[in-house]
Residue, then its C-alpha position, 0 to 999 in steps of 0.5 A: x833562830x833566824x826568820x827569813x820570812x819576817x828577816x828577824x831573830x826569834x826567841x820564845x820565853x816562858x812567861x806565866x806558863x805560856x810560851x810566848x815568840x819574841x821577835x828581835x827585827x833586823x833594823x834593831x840588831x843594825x841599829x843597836x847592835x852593830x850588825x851592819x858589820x856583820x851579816x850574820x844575825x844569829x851571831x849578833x843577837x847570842x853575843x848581845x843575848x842578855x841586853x836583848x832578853x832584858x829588853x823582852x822582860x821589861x816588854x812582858x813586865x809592862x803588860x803587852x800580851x801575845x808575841x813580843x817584837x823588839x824594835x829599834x825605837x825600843x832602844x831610844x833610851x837605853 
């Protein structure tokens, strides 16, 4: 679902039972995801969804709680 408020992609996940919101900002689907070529973010984030919710599994995994927001310096050594 598209945010127009924060101008990211959100997501939710259940982890442990609790829902938790990731956010997918704008500058990393540009950055990682070509989406300069493309305005439509929705779209770019379903054709990268599974490179994306990994990402958000190995954030949750690491241990940061509450809402997940995936950043493009996230990206640096993938």
């Amino acid at each position: 679902m598209f945010d127009p408020i924060t101008m990211s992609v959100c997501f939710n996940a259940i982890v442990d039972g609790q829902r938790r919101r990731i956010v997918v900002s704008q500058e990393t689907l540009q950055d990682h995801f070509s989406a300069n070529n493309n305005p439509n973010l929705v779209a770019i984030f379903e054709a990268n969804r599974q490179i994306i919710q990994k990402k958000a599994v190995q954030i949750i995994e690491a241990g940061i709680e509450g809402d997940v927001i995936i950043k493009t310096s996230m990206f640096a050594n993938v």
